[in-house]
C-alpha positions as a printed NumPy array, in Angstrom:
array([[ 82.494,  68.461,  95.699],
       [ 83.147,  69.206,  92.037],
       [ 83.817,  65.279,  91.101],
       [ 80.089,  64.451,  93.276],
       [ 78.494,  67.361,  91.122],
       [ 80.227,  66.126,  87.889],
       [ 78.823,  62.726,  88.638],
       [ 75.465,  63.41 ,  89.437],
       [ 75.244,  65.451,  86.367],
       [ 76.635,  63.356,  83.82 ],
       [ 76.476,  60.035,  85.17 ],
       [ 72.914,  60.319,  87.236],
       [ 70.846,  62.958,  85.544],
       [ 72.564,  62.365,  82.137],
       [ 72.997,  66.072,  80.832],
       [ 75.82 ,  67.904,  78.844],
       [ 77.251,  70.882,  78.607],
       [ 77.346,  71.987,  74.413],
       [ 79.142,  75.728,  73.087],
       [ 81.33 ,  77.854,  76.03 ],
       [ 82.231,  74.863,  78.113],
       [ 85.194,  76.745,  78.963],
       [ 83.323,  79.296,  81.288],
       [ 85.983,  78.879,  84.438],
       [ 88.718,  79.506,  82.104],
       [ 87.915,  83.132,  80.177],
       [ 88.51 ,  86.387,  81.564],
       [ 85.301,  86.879,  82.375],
       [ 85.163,  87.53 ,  85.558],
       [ 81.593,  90.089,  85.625],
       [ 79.006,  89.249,  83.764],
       [ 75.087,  88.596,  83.898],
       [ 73.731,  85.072,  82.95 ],
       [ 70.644,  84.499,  81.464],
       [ 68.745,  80.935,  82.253],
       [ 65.793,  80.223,  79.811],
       [ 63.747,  78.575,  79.774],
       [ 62.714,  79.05 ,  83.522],
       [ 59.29 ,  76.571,  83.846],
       [ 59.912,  74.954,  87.368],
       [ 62.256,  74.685,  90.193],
       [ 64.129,  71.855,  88.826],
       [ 66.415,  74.733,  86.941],
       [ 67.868,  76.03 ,  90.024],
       [ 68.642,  72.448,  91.017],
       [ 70.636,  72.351,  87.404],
       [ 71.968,  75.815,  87.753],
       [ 73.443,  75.226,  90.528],
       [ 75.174,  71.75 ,  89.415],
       [ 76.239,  73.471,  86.342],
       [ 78.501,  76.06 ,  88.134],
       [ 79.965,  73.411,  90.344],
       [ 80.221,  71.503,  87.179],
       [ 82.2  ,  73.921,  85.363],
       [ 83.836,  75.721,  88.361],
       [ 82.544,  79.034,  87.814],
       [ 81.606,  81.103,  91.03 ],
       [ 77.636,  82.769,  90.39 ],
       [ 75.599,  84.508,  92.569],
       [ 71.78 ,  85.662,  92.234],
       [ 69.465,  88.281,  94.15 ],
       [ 66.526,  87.01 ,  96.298],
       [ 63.944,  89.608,  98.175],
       [ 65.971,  90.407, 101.853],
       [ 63.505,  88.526, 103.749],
       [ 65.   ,  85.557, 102.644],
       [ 68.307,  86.188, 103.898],
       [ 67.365,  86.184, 107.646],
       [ 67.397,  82.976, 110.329],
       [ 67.018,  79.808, 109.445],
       [ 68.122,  80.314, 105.45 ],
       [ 70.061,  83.586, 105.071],
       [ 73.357,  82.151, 105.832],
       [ 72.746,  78.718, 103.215],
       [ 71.509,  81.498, 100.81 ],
       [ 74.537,  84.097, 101.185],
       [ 77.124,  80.391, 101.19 ],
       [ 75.708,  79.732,  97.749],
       [ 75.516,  82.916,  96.15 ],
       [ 72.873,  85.055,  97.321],
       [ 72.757,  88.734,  97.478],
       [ 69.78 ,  90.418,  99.436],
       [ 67.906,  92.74 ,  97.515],
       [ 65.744,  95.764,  99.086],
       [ 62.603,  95.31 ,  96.825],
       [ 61.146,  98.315,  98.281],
       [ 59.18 , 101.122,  95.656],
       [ 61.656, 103.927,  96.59 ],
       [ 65.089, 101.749,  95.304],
       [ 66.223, 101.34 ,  91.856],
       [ 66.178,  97.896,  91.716],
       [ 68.535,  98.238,  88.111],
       [ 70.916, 100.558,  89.992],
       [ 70.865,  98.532,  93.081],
       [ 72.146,  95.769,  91.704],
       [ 74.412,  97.497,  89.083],
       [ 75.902,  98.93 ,  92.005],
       [ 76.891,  95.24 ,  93.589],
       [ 79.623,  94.833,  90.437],
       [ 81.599,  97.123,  92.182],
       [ 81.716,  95.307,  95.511],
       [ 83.267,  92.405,  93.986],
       [ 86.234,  91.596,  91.942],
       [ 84.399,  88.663,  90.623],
       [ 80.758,  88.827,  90.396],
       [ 78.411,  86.975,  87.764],
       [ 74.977,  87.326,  88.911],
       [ 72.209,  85.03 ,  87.153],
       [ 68.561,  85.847,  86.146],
       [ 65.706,  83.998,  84.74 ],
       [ 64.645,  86.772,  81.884],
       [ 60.92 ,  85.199,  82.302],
       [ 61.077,  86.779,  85.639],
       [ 58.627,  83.921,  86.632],
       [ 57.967,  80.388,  85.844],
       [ 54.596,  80.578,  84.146],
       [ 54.791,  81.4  ,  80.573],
       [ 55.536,  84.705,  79.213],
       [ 54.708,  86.589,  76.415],
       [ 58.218,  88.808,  76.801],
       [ 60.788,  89.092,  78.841],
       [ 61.663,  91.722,  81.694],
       [ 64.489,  93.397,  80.676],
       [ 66.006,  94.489,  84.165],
       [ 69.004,  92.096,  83.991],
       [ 69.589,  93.909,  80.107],
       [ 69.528,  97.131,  81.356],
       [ 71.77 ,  96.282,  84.523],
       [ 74.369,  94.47 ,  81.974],
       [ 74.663,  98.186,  80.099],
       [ 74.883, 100.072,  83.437],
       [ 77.311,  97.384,  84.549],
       [ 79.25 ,  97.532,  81.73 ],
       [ 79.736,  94.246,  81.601],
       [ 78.474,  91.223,  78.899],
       [ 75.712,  88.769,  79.126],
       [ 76.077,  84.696,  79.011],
       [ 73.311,  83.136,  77.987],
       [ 72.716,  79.235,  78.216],
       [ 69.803,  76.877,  78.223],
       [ 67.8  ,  74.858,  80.693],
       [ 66.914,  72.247,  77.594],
       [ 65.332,  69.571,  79.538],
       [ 64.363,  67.805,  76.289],
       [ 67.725,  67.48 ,  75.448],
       [ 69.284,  67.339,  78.89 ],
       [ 71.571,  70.076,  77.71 ],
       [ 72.986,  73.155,  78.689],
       [ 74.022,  75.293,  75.701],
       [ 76.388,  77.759,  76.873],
       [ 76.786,  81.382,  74.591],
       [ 79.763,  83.179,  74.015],
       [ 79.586,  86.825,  76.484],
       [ 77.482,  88.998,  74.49 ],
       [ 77.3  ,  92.868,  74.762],
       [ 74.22 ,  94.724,  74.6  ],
       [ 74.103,  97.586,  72.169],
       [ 72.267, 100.24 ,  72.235],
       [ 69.596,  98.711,  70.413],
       [ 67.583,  96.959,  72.794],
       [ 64.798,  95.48 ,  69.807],
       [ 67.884,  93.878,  67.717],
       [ 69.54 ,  92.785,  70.83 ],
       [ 66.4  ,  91.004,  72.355],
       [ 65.872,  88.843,  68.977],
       [ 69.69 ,  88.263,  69.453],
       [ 68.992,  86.46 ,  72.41 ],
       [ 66.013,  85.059,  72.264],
       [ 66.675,  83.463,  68.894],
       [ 69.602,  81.487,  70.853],
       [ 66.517,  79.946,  73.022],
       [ 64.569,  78.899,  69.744],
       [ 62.925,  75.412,  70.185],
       [ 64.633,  74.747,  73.884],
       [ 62.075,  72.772,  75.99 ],
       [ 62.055,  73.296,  79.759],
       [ 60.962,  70.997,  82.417],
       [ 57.528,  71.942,  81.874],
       [ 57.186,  72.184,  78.059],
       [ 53.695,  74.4  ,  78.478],
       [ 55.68 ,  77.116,  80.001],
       [ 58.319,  76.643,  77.687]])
């Protein structure tokens, strides 16, 4: 499956992969991923072809109605993990909590939290990376460039202002599908 994915990628769709190509190889082996910019559902297409592409196992959290019949079990094969979105759960704990379950768990997030555009981000997945304990990855869906820039694992501080401009200046002029949103 990897050498179909690595085809279709390169060879098909024409992207590259530019900075921490080496993802499968570090010691990384918890960590939260950031994908930005999220403008359309052509990133989790290339999301998911990345990982395959670069052999690193990734999960993400979906609302819990999505894991039932026909499409839980497709969702849960490629990385899903239910999440109660109910008022009385800690949605940052919750999820924090998952790390533990897992000897290897990297857990990807659109900061956007949505496709449109955004003025700022949400900063759940920062706040679950410092309960965690563990860094965040950040790379691009740069569909100008049909790249993927990949970060080195970053730490948050406890300076979530200086952090935020950290990240966000890594994202500076990448185009997304929809360059509106962008």
């Amino acid at each position: 499956m990897r050498s179909i994915a690595r085809f279709i990628y390169f060879k098909i769709l024409g992207w590259k992969i530019v900075g921490n190509t080496n993802m499968s190889k570090n010691e990384i082996k918890k960590a939260i991923i950031i994908a930005a910019p999220h403008t359309s559902w052509h990133d989790f297409f290339i999301g998911v072809l990345l990982r395959r592409v670069v052999g690193v196992k990734t999960n993400f959290v979906g609302k819990k109605e999505l894991f039932t019949w026909p499409f839980g079990y497709y969702f849960r094969a490629v990385g899903g993990v239910p999440l109660n979105r109910s008022k009385n759960e800690n949605k940052v704990e919750a999820i924090s909590k998952e790390f533990d379950k897992f000897e290897e768990f990297r857990i990807t997030f659109a900061p956007e939290g949505t496709r449109k555009k955004v003025e700022q981000w949400r900063t759940g997945f920062y706040y679950i990376a410092k309960t965690a304990r563990v860094p965040i990855i950040m790379f691009t869906l740069d569909f100008k460039n049909k790249q993927n820039l990949v970060s080195e694992p970053f730490y948050p501080t406890d300076d979530i202002e200086a952090d935020f401009l950290f990240m966000k200046s890594f994202y500076k002029g990448v185009i997304g599908k929809k360059p509106e949103y962008s």
